[in-house]
C-alpha positions in Angstrom: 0.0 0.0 0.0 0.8 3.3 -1.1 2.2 6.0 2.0 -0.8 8.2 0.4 -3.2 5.7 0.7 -2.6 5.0 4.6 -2.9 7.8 5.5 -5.8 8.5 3.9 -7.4 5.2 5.2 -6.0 6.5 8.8 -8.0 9.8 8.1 -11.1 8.1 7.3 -10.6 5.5 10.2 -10.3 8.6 12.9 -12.5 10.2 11.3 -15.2 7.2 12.1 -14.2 6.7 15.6 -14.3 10.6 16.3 -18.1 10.8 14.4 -19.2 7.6 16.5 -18.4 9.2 20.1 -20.9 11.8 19.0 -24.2 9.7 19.3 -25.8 10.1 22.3 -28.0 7.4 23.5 -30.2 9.3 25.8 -31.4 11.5 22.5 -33.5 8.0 21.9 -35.1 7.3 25.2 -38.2 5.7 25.4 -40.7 5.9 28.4 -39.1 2.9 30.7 -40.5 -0.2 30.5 -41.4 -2.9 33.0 -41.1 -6.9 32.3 -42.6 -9.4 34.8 -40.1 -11.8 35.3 -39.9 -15.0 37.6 -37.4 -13.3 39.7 -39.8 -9.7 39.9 -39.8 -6.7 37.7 -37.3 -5.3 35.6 -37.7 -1.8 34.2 -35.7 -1.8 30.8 -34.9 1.7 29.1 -35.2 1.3 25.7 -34.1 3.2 23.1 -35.1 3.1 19.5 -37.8 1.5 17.5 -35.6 -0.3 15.2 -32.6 -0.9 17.3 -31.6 -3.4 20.4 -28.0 -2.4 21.1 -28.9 0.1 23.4 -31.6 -1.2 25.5 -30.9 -1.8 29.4 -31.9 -2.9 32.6 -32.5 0.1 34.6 -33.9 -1.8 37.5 -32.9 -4.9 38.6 -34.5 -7.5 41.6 -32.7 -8.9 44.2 -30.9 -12.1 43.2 -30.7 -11.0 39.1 -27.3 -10.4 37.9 -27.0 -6.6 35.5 -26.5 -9.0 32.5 -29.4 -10.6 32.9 -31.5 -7.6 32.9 -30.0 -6.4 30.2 -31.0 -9.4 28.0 -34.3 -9.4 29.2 -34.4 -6.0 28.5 -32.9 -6.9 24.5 -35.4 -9.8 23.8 -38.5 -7.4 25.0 -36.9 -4.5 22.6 -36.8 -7.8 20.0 -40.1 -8.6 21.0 -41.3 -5.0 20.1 -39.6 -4.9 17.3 -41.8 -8.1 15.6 -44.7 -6.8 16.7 
């Protein structure tokens, strides 16, 4: 590869990464969300209509680990999503 051409792939890469650090999730909140589970209730803050990557547990019960909120919280965004 060319010296031009790296750094013009460099540009474009930092250029990316600098762009990317400008979304802000909270510009997509939704109104939280609660999910009966057979633990208790998780309130989920979910983001957009068309995207999962965001979506959260805000709230957890006792004896639920933050990662599985959070995928309870994904499958309901899923879930919504199908609808």
């Amino acid at each position: 590869m060319q010296k031009h051409s790296k750094v013009a792939l460099g540009l474009g890469i930092a250029s990316l990464l600098a762009v990317s650090g400008c979304i802000d999730p909270a510009d997509y909140e939704t109104t939280p969300v609660e999910v009966q589970t057979a633990k208790g209730v998780v309130t989920c803050q979910l983001y957009r209509e068309k995207q999962v990557v965001w979506d959260e547990a805000i709230s957890i019960p006792p004896g639920m680990t933050i990662r599985e909120g959070d995928q309870i919280c994904v499958n309901e965004g899923i879930r919504r999503l199908k609808k």
